[in-house]
N, C-alpha and C positions, 0 to 999 in steps of 0.2 A: 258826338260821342257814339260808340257802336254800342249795339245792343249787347255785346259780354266787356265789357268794358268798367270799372268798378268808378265812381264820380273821383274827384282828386280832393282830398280836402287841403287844408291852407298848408303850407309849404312849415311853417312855423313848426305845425303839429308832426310832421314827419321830421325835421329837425331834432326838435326836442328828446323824440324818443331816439335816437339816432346814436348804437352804440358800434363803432367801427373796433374789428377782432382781426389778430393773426396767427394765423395755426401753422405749426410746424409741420411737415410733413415725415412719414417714416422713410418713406422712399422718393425720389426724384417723378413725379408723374405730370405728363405735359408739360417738360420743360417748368415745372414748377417745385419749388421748394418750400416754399409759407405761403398759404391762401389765406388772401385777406377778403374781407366780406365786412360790408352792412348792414345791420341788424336793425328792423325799425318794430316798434312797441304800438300793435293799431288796437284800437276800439275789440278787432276778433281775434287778437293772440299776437304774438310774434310771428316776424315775417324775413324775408332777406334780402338784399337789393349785393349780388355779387359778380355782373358783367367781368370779363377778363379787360388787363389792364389796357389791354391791345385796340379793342372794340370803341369804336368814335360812338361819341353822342346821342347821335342819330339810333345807333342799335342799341345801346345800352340804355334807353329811353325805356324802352320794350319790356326790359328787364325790370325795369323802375315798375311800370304798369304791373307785371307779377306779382311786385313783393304788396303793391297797394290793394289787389283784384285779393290776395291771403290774408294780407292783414287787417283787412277795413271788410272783407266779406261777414257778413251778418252769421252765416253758419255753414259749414263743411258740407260739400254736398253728401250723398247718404253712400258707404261702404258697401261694395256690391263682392269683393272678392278679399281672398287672403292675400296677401303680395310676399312673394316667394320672391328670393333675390340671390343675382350672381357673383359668383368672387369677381375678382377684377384682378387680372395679372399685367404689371405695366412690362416695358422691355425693358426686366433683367435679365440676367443670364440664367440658365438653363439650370444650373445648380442650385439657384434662390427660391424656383419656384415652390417644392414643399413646404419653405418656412413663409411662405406669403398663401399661401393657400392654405396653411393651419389656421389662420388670424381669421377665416371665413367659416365658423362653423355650421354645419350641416348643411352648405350651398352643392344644391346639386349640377349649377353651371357654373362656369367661367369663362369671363371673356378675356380676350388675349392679347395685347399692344402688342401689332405686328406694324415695319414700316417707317419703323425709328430712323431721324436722320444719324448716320454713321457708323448703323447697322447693317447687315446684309441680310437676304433672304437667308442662308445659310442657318443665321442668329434666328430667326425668326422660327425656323422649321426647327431648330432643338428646342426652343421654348416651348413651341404648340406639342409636340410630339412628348413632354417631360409631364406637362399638365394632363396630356392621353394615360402615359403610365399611374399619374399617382389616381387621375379619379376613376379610372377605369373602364368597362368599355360601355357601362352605364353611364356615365358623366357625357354633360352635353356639351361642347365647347362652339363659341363665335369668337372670330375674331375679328378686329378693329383696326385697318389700316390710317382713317383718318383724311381719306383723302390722297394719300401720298402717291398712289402708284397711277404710270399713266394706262391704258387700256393694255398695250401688251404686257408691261409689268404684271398688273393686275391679273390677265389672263392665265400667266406663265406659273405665277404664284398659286393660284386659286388649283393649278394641274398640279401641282408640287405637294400642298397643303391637299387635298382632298382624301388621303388615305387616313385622314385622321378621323374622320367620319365628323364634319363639322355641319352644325347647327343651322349657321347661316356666316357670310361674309358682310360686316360692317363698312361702309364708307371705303371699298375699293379705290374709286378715282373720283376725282370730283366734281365732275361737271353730269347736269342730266344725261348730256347726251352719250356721255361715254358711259355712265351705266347702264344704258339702254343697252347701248352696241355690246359690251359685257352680256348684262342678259340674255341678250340672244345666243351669245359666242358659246355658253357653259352651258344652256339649257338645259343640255344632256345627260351633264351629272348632276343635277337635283338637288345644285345647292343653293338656297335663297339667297340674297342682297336684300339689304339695311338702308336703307337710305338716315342719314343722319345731319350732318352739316347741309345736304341740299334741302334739306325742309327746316332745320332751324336759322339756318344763317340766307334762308333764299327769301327773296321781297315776293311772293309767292308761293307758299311753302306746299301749295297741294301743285303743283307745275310736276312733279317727281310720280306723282300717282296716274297724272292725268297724262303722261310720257310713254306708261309701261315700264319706266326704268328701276323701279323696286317692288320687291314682295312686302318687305316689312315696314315701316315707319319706326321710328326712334324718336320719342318725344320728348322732351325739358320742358319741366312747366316756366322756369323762368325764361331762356331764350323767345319762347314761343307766345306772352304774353301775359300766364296765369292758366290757372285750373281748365275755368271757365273755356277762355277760347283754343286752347289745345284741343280738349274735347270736342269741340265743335271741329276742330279741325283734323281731326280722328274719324268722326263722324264721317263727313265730308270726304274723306277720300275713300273712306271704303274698303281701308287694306288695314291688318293685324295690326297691333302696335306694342312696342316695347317702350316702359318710361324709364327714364334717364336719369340720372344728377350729372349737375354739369360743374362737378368736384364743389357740393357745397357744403357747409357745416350741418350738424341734426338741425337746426333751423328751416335752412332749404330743402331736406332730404322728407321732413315732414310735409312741406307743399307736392314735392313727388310722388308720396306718398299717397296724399287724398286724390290728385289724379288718378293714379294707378288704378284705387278702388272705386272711384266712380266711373272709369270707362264702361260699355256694354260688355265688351269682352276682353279678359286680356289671358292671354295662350301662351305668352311668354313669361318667363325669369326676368324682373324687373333690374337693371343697373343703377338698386338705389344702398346698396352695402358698402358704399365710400366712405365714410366716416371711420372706417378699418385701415383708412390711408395717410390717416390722423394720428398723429402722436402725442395731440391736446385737443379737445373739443368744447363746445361752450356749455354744454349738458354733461351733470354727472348722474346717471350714466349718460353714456352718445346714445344715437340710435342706431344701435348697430344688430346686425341679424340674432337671432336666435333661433336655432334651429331652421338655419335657413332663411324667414322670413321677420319681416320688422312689423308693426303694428299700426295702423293708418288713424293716428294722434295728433294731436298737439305739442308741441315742446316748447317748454321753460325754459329757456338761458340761468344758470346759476348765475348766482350774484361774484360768486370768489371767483369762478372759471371767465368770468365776466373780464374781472379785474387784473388776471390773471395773464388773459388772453390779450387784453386791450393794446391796440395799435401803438408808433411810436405818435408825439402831438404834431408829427410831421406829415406822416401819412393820414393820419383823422383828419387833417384839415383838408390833405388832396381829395379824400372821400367825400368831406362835407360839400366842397367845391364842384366834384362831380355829379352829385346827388342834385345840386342846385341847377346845375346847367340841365340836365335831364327831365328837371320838372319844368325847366321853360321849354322845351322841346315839347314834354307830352301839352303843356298846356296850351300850345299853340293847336296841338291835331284834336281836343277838344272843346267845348264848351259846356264842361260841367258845372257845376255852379260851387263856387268856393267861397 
């Protein structure tokens, strides 16, 4: 067992409290329409176990390790900052943006899904360019390709998009090395790279800092393990960081949450105001921003939104099934005492 690692308790016990939800979405975001999620009830509050449906075993273990590291932790670590948080604009069209960017209030960034498969850069430049107009030339903007473009792509993009006066560029390309070669390529115009999927989804995740190939870190407490070793691995590499949701309910968005305020420093608008992407949540209220920033708490599952929400008996048993396969995974990579 590592030293940020939380012990596993009996599998029974995460069963038990084990209530699988599906939330409608208002918009199409990540190829997603309903996020489903795992909700487990530990000893230190409610937690969330929400891997995407795609991610094998093996990585979604990881995630498992998260919701146990929040919900079995004894106590929060201690609130060091406010957490101020970004709109999040997925790829619609150009026209949609003010009505999605009113659902954020008082967010002084927004980030931008640029990159969409069977859009064009074209798409992409009126969207980022539409979100310039409404927030003005005070508003911050990043944007988030995801990986999709390859190094000229990327490069050709980032010339195109720079009159917009952006923040920082998200997950360009996605491999280390072509962020490097990136970085080096743009230098000139001063505008940062995010590294995001090469640190959460990389069996390595400081390889990205230790490369040169980002300025910033993008972190998810559940992909990256929990509170606990995110931090450590924030520490550890030594570069700014921005915390993430990785599209979860106020549940998960509350574990990002306590991240956020426990880092030493956080300089950035966190991407934890997703629950705005929600068109039913398991909290009445969600955690959704106010005036810009959300509160670094705990959150209750309501019982009716609970019921409300609750998966069909078709998918709660795929959950319960994957849940189970994950705990022999994690419980093979430790020996903690159960």
């Amino acid at each position: 067992m590592t030293d940020d690692a939380a012990p596993l308790p009996p599998f029974d016990e995460l069963r038990e409290g084990a209530r699988v939800v599906a939330l409608p979405m208002r918009t199409r975001f990540r190829g997603v329409d309903t996020r489903e999620a795992l909700l487990l009830s530990g000893p230190g509050g409610w937690s969330e176990f929400s891997p995407f449906a795609e991610y094998d075993d093996d990585e979604a273990a990881t995630w498992l390790s998260a919701a146990i590291d929040f919900g079995w932790m004894p106590q929060p670590p201690a609130v060091r900052h406010e957490i101020r948080v970004n709109a999040t604009v997925p790829a619609v069209p150009a026209e949609s943006v003010p009505e999605i960017l009113a659902r954020f209030e008082g967010c002084r960034t927004a980030k931008v899904k640029v990159a969409e498969p069977g859009q064009t850069l074209a798409d992409d430049v009126a969207r980022v360019r539409a979100v310039r107009r409404e927030m003005g030339p005070e508003g911050r903007i990043r944007v988030d390709a995801n990986g999709a473009w390859n190094l000229d792509e990327a490069e050709h993009a980032v010339h195109v998009l720079a009159d917009c006066d952006l923040e920082y560029i998200e997950q360009p390309c996605a491999s280390v090395d072509e962020l490097a070669e990136l970085r080096r390529r743009i230098g000139y115009l001063d505008i940062p790279i995010a590294a995001d999927e090469s640190v959460r989804r990389a069996t390595d995740p400081l390889a990205v800092a230790r490369a040169g190939a980002a300025d910033i870190l993008v972190i998810k407490a559940q992909p990256l393990g929990g509170v606990r070793r995110a931090r450590r691995i924030v520490e550890e590499a030594g570069l700014p960081a921005v915390v993430s949701s990785a599209l979860d309910t106020s549940v998960g968005l509350s574990m990002g949450a306590a991240l956020a305020a426990a880092l030493p420093q956080l300089d950035y608008d966190c991407g934890l105001g997703t629950s705005v992407l929600f068109a039913a949540d398991v909290c009445e209220p969600p955690l959704t921003p106010s005036f810009g920033a959300i509160p670094a708490r705990r959150v209750v599952p309501d019982a009716d939104a609970l019921a409300a929400r609750a998966a069909s008996p078709e998918r709660r048993e795929w959950w319960l099934q994957r849940l189970e396969r994950c705990y022999a995974v994690l419980s093979a990579r430790t020996d903690a005492p159960r």
